[in-house]
N, C-alpha and C positions, 0 to 999 in steps of 0.2 A: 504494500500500500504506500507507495509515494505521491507527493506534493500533489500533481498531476489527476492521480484518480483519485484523489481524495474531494479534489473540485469538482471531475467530474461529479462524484458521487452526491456533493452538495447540490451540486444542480441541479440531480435529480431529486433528493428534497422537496426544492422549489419546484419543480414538473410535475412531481404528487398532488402538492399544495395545491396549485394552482387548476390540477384538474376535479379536487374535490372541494374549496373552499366556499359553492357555491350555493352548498346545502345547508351550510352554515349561516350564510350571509342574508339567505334565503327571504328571512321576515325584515331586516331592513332596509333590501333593495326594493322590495313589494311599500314599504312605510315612504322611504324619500323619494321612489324615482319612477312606484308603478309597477315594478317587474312583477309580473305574474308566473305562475308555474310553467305557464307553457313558454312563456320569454327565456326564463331562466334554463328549460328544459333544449329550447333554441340553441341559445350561447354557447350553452356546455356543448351541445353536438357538435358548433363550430370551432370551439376547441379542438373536439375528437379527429373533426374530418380535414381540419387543417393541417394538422399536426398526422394522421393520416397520408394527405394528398405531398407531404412533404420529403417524404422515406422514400420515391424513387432519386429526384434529384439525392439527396442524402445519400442514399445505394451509390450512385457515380463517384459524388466527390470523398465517399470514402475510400474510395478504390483508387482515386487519382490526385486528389487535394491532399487527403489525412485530416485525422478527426482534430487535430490542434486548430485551426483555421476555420473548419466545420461546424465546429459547436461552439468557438468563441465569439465569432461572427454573427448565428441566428442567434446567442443567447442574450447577445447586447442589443441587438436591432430588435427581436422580435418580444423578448423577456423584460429586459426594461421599458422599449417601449409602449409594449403593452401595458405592461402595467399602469405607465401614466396615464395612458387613452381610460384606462378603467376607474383612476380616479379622478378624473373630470367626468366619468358618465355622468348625462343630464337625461336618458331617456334607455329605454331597453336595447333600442339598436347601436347605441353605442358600448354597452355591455357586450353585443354581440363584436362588433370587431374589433374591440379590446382582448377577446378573448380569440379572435384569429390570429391575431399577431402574437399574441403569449402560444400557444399552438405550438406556431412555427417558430417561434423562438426554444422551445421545450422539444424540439420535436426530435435534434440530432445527441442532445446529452447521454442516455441511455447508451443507444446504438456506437458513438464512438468509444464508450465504455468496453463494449462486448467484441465491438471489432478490436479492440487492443488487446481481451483478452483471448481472443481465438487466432489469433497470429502470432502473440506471445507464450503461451503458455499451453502445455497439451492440453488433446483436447480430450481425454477424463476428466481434469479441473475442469472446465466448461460448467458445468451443472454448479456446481461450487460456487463458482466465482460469478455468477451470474445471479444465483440467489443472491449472494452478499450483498451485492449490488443493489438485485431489489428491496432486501429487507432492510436496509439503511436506508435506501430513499422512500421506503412506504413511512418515514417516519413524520416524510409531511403528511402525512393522512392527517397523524395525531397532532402535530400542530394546527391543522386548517380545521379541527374540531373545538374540544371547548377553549383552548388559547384565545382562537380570532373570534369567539363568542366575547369572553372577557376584554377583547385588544377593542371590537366596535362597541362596546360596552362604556369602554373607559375616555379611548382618543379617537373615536369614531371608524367606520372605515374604509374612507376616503383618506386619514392620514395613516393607517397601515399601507394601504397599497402604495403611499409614495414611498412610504421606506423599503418596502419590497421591491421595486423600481432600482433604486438604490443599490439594493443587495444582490439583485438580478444582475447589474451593471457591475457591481465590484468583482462578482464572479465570474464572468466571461472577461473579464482583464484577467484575474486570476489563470484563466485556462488559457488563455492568449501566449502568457510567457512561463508557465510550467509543465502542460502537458507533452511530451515527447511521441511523435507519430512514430510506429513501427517499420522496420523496412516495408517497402512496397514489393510485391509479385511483379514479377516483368508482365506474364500472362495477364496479369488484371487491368492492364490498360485494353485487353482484347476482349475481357467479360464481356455479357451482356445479361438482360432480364430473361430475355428470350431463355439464353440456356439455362440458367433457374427454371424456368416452369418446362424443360423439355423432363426436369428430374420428377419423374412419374409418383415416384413415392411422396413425395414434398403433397400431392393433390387431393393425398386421405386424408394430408393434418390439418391442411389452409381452411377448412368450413369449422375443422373445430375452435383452431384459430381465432377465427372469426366469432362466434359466440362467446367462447371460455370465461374472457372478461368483461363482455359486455356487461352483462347482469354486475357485477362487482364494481366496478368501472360505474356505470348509469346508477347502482344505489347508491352507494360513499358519493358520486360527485355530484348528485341532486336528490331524488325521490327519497333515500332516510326522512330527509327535514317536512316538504310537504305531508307525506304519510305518515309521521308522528303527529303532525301538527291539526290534521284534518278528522283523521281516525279516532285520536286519542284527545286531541286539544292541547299537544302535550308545549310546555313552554320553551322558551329558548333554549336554557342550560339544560334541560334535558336532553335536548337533541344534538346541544354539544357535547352530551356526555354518551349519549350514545353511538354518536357517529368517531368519539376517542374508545370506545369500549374495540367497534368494526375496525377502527385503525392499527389498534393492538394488535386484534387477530389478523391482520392482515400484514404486520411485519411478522410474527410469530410463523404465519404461515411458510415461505419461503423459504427459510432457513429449515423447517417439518420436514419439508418434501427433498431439501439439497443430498440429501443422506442415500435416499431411499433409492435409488435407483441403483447404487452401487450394492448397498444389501440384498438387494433382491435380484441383483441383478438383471434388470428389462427397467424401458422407461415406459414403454407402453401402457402397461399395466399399470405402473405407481399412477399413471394419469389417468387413465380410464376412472379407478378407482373413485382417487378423489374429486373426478369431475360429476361421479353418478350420485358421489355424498351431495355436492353443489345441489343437484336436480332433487335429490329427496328434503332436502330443505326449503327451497323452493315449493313443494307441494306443499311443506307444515304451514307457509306461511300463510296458503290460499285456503289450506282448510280452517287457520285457527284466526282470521285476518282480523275479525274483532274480539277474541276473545281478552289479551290479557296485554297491556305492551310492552313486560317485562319477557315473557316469552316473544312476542313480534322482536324485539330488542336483539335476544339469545340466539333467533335462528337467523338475525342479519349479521351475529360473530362467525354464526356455523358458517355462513354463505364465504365470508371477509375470509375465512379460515381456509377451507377446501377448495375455494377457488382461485387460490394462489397459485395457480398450476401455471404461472407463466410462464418463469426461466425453466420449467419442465418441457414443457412441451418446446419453447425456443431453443434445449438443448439435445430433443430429439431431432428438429428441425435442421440445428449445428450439424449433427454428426451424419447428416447426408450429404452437404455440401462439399465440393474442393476448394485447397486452400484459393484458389483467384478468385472465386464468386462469395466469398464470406460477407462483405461488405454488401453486397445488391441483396444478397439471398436473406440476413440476419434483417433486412432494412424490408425486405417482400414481406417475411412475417411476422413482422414490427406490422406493417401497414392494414395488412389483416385482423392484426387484436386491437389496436387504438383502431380502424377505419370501423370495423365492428359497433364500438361502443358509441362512435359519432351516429353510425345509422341507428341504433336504437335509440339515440337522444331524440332525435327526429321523428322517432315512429311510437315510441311511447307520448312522446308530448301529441301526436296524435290521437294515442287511446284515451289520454288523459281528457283529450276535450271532447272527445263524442261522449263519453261519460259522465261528466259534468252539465247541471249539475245530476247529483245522483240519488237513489230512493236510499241508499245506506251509505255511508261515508267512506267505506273503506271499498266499496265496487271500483273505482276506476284503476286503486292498484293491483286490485288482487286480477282485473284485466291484464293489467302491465307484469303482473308476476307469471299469469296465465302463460303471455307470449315469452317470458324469458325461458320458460319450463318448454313449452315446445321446441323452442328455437334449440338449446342445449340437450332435448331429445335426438335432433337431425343430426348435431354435430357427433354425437359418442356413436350416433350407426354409424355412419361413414366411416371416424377411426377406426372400427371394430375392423376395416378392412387394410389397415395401415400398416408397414413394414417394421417389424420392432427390432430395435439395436441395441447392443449391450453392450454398455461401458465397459465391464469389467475384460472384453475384448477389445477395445479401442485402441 
């Protein structure tokens, strides 16, 4: 861990933060500015899809820039600036392209992490060092929960986001003059996407991809706060305390799953697994939706928890590729798990309004939990026909 990925790591922090803070922020952008659920539900998809749409370009110039340039570059222009666009919002659309340019500001930090660690280091670590990676930066979950409850509480939060601005910029300096690019592949000036997707087996993970995080992704970065709020009544610091409860379990998570492939040897399975737990907490939530919100609470940890399956599944993803397409390939499904969770921002904030209003309070999530349950049903079939590799042969 030197100077270098320690920034990165920070940055991704702030790229947690930023894509869950909004659940939090929830009832006081609704109080000064109007945001309504389905505005907020907007924003954050443009987050998703920005920060999505960004991971081809990203895929090239990691192959050919290096991630020192790559991620110090979008993290000043699109992270700090964002962020100021976000605290001068005067209206929901400026929420919304506030939240594109933090996006694509957030969108290369991860990725030049992972590509530094699968050029540098073998690729059995992979799985390892990829959790780490995530389970330190999910630790802005728990900051973007009851912290920035108490921070718009106290200094408002139009003056946090300036200091985040701030900090966003100090760190893309930081990454500017400490991170060190790996040698480059002579072959990977010849990559292409194309030959990514000619690798057959990469096409049973990409749908699961696709889903896996959505539902974790789309609860932590909005629907917790509405659905405590409308179901239960529940008040602010509740829902900053619930959505630091989801946070917990969702750096917890990462680190659960980093082990287990190597013990068992199969990564398929360790993911299948914990992706069907995902799906059967999902059902608890729709059968018990108003019963109790301390259970509603437990089974959004279960969810935070078992669906950590990302550096899982990105490390089964790792070990099909060759070393020249690491960069394009780690960046394809990247683009698949954030492109994922941007289109359900979109299509839930649609279920949300044909639902509204509604004959019981809790109908229009337990619709939006409905579609996370089917969608995460389509994904575990298709793996089911996926090629499994074993680390302990790598």
């Amino acid at each position: 861990m030197n100077a270098g990925i320690a920034l990165l790591a920070f940055a991704y922090v702030l790229s947690q933060f930023f894509r869950a803070f909004l659940a939090v922020l929830s009832p006081f952008l609704g109080t000064d500015i109007g945001a309504t659920p389905q505005d907020l539900a907007f924003a954050s998809g443009m987050w998703f899809l920005t920060f999505a749409a960004m991971q081809l370009p990203i895929g090239w110039a990691l192959d050919t820039v290096g991630p020192r340039r790559t991620a110090a570059v979008l993290l000043l222009l699109g992270g700090g600036g964002g962020a100021a666009v976000f605290s001068l919002a005067a209206t929901p659309v400026h929420l919304a392209i506030a939240m594109s340019l933090i996006g694509a500001g957030c969108a290369p930090v991860l990725m030049a992490s992972y590509y530094i660690f699968a050029l540098d280091h073998p690729p059995v670590r992979f799985a390892f060092l990829a959790a780490l990676m995530v389970g330190v930066g999910t630790l802005g979950n728990i900051v973007a929960s009851y912290p920035t409850t108490i921070a718009a509480e106290t200094m408002g939060w139009r003056a946090a986001l300036w200091g985040l601005c701030a900090l966003s910029s100090a760190t893309a300096a930081g990454i500017w003059f400490a991170v060190r690019d790996p040698e480059k592949e002579a072959s990977a000036q010849r990559g292409s996407f194309a030959e990514v997707l000619r690798i057959r087996a990469l096409w049973f993970i990409f749908p699961l991809m696709l889903v896996s995080y959505a539902e974790v992704g789309a609860l932590r970065g909005l629907w917790i706060g509405p659905y405590l709020t409308e179901a239960f009544n529940a008040e602010p610091r509740l829902i900053g305390q619930a959505s630091l409860a989801m946070g917990i379990a969702m750096v917890i998570g990462p680190m659960a799953y980093s082990p287990l492939d190597r013990i068992f040897n199969t990564r398929k399975w360790v993911i299948f697994i914990g992706s069907f737990g995902v799906l059967l907490a999902t059902i608890g939530v729709i059968v018990l939706a108003e019963t109790s919100v301390l259970w509603i609470i437990a089974l959004m940890c279960v969810i935070g928890f078992f669906g950590s399956t990302y550096p899982a599944i990105m490390s089964h993803g790792r070990s099909l590729l060759p070393r020249h397409l690491v960069g394009r390939g780690v960046t394809l499904l990247n683009l698949c798990s954030i492109g994922g969770v941007g289109i359900a921002q979109f299509v839930t904030g649609r279920i949300y309004a044909a639902n509204t209003p509604a004959k019981w309070e809790s109908l229009p999530f337990v619709m939006i939990f409905m579609f996370f349950a089917a969608a995460l049903a389509v994904g575990l079939v298709i793996y089911l026909f996926s090629t499994d590799t074993k680390p302990n042969e790598a």
